[in-house]
Each structure stands twice: as C-alpha cells, then as structure tokens.
MITI-78389 format. One record per residue (C-alpha): x, y, z; residue number from 0. Coordinates in Angstrom, 3 decimals, always signed. Example, Ala and Ser with C-alpha at 12.3 -4.5 7.8 and 13.67 -1.06 7.14 Angstrom:
2
         xx         yy         zz   num
    +12.300     -4.500     +7.800     0
    +13.670     -1.060     +7.140     1
This chain:
294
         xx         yy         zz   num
    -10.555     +8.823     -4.166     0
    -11.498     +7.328     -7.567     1
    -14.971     +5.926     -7.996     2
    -15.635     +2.643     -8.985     3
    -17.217     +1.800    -12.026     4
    -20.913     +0.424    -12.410     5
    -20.790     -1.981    -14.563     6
    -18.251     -2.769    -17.262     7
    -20.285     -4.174    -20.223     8
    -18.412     -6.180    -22.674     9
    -20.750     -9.101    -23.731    10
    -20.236     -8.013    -27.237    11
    -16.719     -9.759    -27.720    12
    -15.921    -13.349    -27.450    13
    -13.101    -13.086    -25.101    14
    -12.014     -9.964    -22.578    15
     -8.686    -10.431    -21.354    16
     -8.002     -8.282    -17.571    17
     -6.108     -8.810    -14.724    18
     -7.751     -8.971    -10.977    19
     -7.688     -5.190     -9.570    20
     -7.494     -5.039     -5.838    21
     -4.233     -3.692     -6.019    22
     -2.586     -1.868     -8.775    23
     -0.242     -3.896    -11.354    24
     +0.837     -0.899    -13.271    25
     +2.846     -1.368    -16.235    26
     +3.897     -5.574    -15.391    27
     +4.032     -8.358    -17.381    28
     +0.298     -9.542    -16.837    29
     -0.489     -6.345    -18.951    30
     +1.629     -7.530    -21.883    31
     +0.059    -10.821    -21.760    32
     -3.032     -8.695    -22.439    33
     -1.316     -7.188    -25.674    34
     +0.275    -10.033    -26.656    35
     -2.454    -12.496    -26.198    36
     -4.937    -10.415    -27.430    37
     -3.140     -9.312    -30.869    38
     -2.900    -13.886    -31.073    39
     -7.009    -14.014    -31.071    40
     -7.889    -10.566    -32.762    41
     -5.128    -10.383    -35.620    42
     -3.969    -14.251    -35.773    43
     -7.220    -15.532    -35.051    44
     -9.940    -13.178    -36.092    45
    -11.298    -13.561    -32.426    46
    -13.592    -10.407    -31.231    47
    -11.576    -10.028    -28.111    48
    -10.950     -6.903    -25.927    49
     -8.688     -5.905    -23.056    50
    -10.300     -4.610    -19.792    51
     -7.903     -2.687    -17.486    52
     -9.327     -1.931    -14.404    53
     -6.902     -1.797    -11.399    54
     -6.000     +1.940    -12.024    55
     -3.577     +2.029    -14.892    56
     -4.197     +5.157    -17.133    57
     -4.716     +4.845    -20.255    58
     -1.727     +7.250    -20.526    59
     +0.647     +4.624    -18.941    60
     -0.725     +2.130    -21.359    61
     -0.056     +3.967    -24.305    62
     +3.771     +4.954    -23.787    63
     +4.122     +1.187    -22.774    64
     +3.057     -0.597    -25.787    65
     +4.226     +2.309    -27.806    66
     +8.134     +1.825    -26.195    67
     +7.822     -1.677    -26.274    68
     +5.964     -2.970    -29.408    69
     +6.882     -2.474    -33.384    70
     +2.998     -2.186    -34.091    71
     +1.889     -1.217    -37.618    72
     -0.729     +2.319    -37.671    73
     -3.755     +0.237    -37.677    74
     -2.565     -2.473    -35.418    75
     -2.133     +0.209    -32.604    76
     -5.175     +1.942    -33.561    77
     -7.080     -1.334    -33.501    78
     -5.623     -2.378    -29.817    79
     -6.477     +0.711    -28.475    80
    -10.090     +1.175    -29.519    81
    -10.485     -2.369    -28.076    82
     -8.933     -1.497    -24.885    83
    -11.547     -0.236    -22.307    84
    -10.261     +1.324    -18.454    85
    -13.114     +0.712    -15.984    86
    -12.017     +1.505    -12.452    87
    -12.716     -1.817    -10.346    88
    -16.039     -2.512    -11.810    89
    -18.789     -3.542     -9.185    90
    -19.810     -5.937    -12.017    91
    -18.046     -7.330    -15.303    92
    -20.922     -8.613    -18.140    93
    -18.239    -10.677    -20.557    94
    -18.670    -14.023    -22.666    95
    -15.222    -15.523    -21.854    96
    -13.257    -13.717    -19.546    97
     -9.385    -14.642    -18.949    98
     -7.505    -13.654    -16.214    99
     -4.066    -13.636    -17.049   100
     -2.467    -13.076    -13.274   101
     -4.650    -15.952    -12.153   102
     -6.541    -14.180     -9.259   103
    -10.206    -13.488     -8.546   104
     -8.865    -10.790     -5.650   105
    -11.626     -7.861     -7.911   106
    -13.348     -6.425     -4.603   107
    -16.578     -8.695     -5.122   108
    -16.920     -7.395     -8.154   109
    -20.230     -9.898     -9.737   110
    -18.429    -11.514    -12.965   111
    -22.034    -11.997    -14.939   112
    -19.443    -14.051    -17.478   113
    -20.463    -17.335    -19.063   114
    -16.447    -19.269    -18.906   115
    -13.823    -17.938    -16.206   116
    -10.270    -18.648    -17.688   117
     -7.116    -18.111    -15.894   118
     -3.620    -18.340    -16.541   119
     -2.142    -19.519    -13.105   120
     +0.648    -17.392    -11.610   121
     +1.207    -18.213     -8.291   122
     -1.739    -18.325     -5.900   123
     -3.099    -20.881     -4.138   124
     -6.240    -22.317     -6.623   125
     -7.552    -24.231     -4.505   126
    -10.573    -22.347     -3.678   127
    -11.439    -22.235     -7.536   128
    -10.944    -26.224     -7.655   129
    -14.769    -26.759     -7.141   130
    -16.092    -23.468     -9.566   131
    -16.596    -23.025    -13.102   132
    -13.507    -22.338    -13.651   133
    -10.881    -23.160    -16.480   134
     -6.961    -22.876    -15.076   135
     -4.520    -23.106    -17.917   136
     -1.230    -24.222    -15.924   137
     +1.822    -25.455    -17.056   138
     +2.119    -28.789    -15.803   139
     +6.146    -29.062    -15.782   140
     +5.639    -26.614    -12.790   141
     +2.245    -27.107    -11.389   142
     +0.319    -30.598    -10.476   143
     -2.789    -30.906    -13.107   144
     -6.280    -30.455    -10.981   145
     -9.335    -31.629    -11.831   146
    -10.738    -28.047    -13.538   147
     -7.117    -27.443    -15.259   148
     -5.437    -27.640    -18.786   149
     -1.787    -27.788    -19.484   150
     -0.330    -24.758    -20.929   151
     +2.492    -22.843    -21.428   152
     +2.615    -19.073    -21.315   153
     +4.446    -17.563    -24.713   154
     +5.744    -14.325    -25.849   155
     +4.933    -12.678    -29.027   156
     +8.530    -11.995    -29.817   157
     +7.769    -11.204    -33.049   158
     +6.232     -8.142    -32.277   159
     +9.182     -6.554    -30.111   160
    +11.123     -3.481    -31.268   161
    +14.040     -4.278    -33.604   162
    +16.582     -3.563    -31.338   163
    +20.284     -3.299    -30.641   164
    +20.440     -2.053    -26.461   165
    +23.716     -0.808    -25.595   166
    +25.367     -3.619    -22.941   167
    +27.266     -1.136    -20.380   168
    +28.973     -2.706    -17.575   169
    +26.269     -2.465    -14.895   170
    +24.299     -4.485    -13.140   171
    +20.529     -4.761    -12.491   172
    +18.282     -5.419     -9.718   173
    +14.603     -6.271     -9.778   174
    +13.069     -4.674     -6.681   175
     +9.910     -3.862     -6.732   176
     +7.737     -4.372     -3.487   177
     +5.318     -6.549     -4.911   178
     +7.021     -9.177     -5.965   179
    +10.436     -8.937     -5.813   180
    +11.036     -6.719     -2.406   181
    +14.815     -6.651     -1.143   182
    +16.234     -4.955     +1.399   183
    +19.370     -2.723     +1.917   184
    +21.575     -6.263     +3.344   185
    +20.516     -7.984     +0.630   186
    +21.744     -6.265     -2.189   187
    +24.640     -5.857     +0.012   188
    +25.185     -9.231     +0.344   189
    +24.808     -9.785     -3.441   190
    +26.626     -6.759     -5.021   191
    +29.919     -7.874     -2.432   192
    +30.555    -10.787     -4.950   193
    +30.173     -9.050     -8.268   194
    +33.225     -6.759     -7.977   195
    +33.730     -6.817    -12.115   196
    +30.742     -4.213    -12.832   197
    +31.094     -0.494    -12.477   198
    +28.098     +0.018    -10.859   199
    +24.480     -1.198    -10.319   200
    +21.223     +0.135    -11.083   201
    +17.826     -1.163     -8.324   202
    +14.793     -0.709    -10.485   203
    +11.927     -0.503     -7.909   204
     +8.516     +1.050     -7.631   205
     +9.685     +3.579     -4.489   206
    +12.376     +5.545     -2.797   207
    +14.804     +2.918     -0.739   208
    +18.023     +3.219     +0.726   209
    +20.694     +1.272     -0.971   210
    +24.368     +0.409     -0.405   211
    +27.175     +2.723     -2.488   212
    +27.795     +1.815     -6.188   213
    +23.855     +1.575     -6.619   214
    +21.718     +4.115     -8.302   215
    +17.834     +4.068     -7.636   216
    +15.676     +4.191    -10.748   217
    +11.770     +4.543    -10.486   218
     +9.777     +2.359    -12.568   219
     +8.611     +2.598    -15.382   220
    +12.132     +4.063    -16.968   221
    +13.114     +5.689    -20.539   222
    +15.025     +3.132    -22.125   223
    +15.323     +0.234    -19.831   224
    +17.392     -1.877    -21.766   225
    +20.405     +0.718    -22.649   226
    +20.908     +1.390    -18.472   227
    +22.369     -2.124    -17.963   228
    +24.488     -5.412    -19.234   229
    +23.564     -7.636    -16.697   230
    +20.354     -8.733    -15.231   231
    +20.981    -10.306    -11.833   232
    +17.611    -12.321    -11.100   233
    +16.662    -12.728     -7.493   234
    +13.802    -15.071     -6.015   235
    +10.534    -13.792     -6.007   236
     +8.709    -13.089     -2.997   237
     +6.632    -16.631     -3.406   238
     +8.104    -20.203     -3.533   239
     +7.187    -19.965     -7.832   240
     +8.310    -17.340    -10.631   241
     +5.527    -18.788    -12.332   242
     +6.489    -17.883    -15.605   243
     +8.899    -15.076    -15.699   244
     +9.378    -13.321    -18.855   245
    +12.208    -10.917    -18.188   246
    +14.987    -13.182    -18.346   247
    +13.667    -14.609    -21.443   248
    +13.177    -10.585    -22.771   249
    +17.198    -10.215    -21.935   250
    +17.941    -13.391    -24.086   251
    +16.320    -11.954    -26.790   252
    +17.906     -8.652    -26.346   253
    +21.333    -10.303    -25.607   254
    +21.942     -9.179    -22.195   255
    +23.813    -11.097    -19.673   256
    +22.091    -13.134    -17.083   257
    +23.519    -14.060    -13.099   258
    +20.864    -16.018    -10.749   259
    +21.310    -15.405     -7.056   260
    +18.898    -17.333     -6.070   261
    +20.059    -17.609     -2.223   262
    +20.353    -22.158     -2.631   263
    +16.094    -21.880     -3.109   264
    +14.809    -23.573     -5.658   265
    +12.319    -22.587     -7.857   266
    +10.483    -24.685    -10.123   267
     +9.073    -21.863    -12.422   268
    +12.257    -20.536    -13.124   269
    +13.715    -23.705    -13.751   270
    +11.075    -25.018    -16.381   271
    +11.027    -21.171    -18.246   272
    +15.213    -21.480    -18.661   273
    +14.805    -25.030    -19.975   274
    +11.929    -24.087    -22.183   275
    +13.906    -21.027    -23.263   276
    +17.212    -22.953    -23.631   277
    +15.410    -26.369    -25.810   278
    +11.482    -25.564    -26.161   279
     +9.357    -22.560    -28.129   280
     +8.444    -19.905    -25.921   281
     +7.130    -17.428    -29.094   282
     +3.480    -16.482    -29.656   283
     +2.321    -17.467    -32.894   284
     -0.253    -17.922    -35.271   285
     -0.288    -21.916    -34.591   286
     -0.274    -21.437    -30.896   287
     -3.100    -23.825    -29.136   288
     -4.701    -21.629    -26.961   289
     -8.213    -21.342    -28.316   290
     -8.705    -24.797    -28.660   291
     -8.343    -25.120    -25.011   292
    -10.622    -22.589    -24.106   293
C-alpha cells in the first residue's frame, strides 16, 4: 500500500488547483479543469499557480493525457509539468488559494493550512461548507445562490485542443464507468434495442462487465477515443445533476453525433450546458472572469 504524503508544501504560488483524493479520479474531466484552468492564470494571466494531484494518478497517466489531448507548444508543456506536483493524499496541504475543481473536501482529514478554499461545485451536497470559509463558484442557472457562493460558469479552453478531423464510423458509444455513470447489462439492453441503424456499439468503462451482443468492452483510458465511434449516446449520471458535463460539448466540437437517453429524468445540468453550448460561450479565454471572483 502507498504511503501518504507528509505534507504537500505549496505556499509559494498564488493559487494550487487539485481535486479531493479519497478515491481515485484517474484521467476525468476534473483533471482537465486543472490544465485548462491553470494554463488561464499562469499563461493568460501571469498567475503563479500550480496543479496538485494527489488521489493516485501517476504522473505517467498525466503525461500521455495532456500529451493526446492538448496542442501545447515545447515550453508550454514543459512549463505545466514542472508546475505539476503528485503528493499521495497529503496528511496536510500548506497553499495560499487552493481550488477544488470537483467541489469536495472528501481528502482523508487531510489539515488544509490554506488561507481561501475555492470550489467549483459539481454535485455534492454543500451544505456543510455553507457556514466555513469557503468560496463556491456555482452556476446559478443550475444551482440556487447560497450565502458563501458566486455565480460561475465552468469553460473549456477549446483553443488548446488538437486540430483534429476523428473519423465518424457508424458506432455507438456508451459512458459507463462505475463512478459516475454505472449501467448495467438491461440497461444497455434496453437502450441499444431502439438504435437498430448503427453497426455496433462500443461501452467505455473503467472494468470488465458483461454486455449484451453487438457491444465491444473498451477499458479506459483508450488510444484514440474519438476515431472508435460516431455517436455519443449520453445517459443520466448516477446523481440527480451532470453538473457541468464537458463531453458532449467535446463531441460538438469534434463533430460527432449526439442521442440523450435520458430514461424521462430531468436534469438541470445538462439542460443549462446544451443551452449554453447551443446560444452562450462555453470557451476559456484570456477575458474569462474568474480571478476577479476569487
């Protein structure tokens, strides 16, 4: 078993972006809002910022996903990476600002000797946090303001994605991993009954599972995600709220095709992110209002 880390000392930046780390994220898209929000304050802003990863995710994993995913420049990589530090759930955290960008304090009572808490909130209930020193930057088209919160919207930094052209086959995909998005055998059943026009489908999941016939299995992370399939079919999430869910807005960009199954359940997140996609601005940039909120 891995043994935690002491302390992870990083009072000399101005902001450390990190995720909590009682379970493992992995390659998600809490660790590209790392990336993306840190290259907005270090390159855009000429903010000393850093990226803490501490729930087990090598720094091996790290590099083959911003390497597959990102069209950074030589020094822009070199510069990420010398700012990223991997300190296996720290018993204590020594920061200046410190934003959490999957809006959860779960980090094994790890002391946070920080001077501002900032989250982005994704899901959980805040309530407990309502009465702390704590910031929560929430997007008020989905949540209800609070007393300690700031609206905000969650961007992309589009501009830094791979110029690409993905082949479109005619197959299917399935989010499936247990975390969030956890489906059983009868319900991809159920769902891959109605879509008789694609060849096949692909489940993208993060373990073996049994699946019905015309479905292949594929282990995430995978070598070129976006050639394997045409289609993403989005299913609900395991909570009431996608809070902000990027994917569909990545397949827009890469012109893939989209299906909701969403099983007659609304969900406010998604709703707001498809509207904001479809008639709002959903890109990182220079301009972006972040820092004067924090």
């Amino acid at each position: 078993m891995q043994k935690r880390t002491a302390i992870a000392n990083l009072k000399k930046f101005e902001i450390t972006l990190t995720t909590s780390f009682e379970c493992k994220h992995g390659i998600s898209g809490h660790l590209f809002e790392m990336v993306e929000y840190f290259y907005h304050f270090h390159f855009q802003k000429n903010i000393s910022t850093c990226i803490l990863i501490s729930d087990g995710t090598t720094y091996e994993e790290f590099f083959k996903a911003i390497t597959d995913k990102y069209d950074f420049s030589e020094k822009e990589l070199e510069i990420i990476l010398k700012s990223t530090f991997f300190y296996f759930k720290p018993i204590s955290i020594v920061a200046n600002t410190l934003l959490i960008t999957n809006g959860s304090l779960r980090m094994h009572n790890c002391d946070l000797l920080v001077k501002k808490i900032v989250m982005f909130r994704c899901n959980e209930d805040v309530s407990e946090y309502i009465n702390k020193n704590i910031l929560i930057l929430q997007d008020y088209d989905v949540y209800e303001p609070m007393k300690n919160s700031m609206h905000y919207k969650k961007k992309i930094l589009f501009s830094k994605f791979k110029k690409l052209t993905p082949k479109k086959p005619n197959i299917g995909m399935f989010y499936a991993t247990s975390n969030s998005r956890a489906m059983t055998f009868d319900d991809i059943n159920i769902i891959i009954k109605k879509h008789l026009e694609f060849e096949k489908f692909i489940v993208l999941t993060d373990k073996q599972m049994e699946v019905p016939e015309r479905c292949e299995v594929l282990i995430v992370p995978i070598e070129n995600l976006l050639d394997s399939f045409g289609t993403y079919i989005y299913t609900n999430a395991s909570s009431h709220i996608d809070c902000s869910p990027r994917f569909i807005a990545e397949c827009k960009h890469y012109n893939k095709d989209l299906i909701f199954e969403l099983n007659g359940k609304k969900d406010k997140g998604l709703e707001t992110r498809i509207y904001d996609m479809n008639y709002g601005d959903i890109k990182l940039k220079e301009t972006d209002d972040i820092y004067s909120k924090i």
